[in-house]
C-alpha positions as CSV (number, residue, x, y, z in Angstrom):
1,X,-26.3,8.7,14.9
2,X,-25.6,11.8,13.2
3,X,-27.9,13.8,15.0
4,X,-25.9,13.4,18.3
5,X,-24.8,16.5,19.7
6,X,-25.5,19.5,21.9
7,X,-28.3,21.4,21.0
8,X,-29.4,25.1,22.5
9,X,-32.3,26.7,23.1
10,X,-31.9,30.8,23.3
11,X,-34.5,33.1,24.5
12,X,-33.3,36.7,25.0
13,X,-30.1,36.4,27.5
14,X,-31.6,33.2,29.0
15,X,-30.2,29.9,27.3
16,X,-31.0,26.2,27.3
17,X,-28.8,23.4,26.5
18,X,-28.9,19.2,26.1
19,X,-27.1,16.9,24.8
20,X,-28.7,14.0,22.7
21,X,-27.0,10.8,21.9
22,X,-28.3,8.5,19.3
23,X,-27.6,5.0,19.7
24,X,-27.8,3.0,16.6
25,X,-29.5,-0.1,16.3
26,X,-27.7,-3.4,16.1
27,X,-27.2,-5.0,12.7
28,X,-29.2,-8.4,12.3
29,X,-29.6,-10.9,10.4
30,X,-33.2,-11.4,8.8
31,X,-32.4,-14.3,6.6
32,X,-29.0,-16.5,7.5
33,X,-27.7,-18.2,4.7
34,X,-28.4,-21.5,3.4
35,X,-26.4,-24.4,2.8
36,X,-26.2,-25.2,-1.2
37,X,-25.2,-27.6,-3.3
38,X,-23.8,-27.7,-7.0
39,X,-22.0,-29.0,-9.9
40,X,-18.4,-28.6,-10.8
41,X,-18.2,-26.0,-13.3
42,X,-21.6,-24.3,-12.4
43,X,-22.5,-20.8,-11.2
44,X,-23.5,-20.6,-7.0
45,X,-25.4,-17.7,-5.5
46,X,-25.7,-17.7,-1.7
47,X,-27.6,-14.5,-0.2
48,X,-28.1,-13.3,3.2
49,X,-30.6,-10.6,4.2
50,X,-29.7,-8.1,7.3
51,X,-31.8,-5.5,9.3
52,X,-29.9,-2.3,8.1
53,X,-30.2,-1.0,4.6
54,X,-26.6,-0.5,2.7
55,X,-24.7,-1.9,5.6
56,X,-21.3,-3.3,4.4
57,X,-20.6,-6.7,4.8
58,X,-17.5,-9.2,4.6
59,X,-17.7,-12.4,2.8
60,X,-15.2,-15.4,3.9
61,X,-14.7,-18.7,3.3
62,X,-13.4,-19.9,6.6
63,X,-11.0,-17.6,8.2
64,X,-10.0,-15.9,4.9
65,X,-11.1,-12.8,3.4
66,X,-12.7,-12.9,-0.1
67,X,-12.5,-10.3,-2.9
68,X,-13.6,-9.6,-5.9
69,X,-12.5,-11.7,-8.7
70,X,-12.7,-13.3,-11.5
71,X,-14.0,-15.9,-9.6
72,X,-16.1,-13.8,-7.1
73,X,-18.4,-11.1,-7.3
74,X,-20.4,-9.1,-4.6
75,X,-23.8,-7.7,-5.2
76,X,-25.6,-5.6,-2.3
77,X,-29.1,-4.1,-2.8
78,X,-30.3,-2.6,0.5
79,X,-30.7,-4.9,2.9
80,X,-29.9,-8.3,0.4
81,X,-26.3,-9.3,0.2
82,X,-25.1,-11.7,-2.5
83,X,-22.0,-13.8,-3.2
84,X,-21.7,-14.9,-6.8
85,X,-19.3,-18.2,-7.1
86,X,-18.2,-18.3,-10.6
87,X,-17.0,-22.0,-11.8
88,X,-17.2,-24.0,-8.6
89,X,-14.8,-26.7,-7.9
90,X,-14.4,-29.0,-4.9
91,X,-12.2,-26.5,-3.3
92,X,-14.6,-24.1,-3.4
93,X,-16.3,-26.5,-0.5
């Protein structure tokens, strides 16, 4: 998308000009997550996969925003997005 603009072409006094727009491609998912199970007290990883390398994501659990915590931690790696779940408990549900 960076490469939109107006570009020229000169020759002499004569000149050429066009515009290019770049339209960037949709983010997708290529893995959704899974449901997961696991004991009380344990460690749960869920990961997603999307299209577009480095693209920041949002984790939530329902309509609330989570951030990093004691209790979660984010881990992206180009295109593989993790949540870390430390010490689950039922309300973690």
């Amino acid at each position: 998308k960076s490469d939109s603009d107006t570009y020229t072409c000169d020759i002499g006094d004569a000149q050429s000009r066009a515009k290019l727009a770049v339209q960037e491609m949709p983010v997708l998912f290529k893995k959704e997550l899974q449901n997961e199970e696991a004991k009380e007290g344990k460690e749960v990883k869920l990961t997603c996969e999307i299209s577009k390398p480095d693209t920041p994501v949002k984790w939530m659990k329902g309509d609330t925003v989570l951030y990093a915590s004691e209790k979660y931690e984010f881990k992206q790696r180009g295109t593989v997005a993790e949540l870390i779940i430390r010490d689950a408990k039922s309300i973690d549900s």
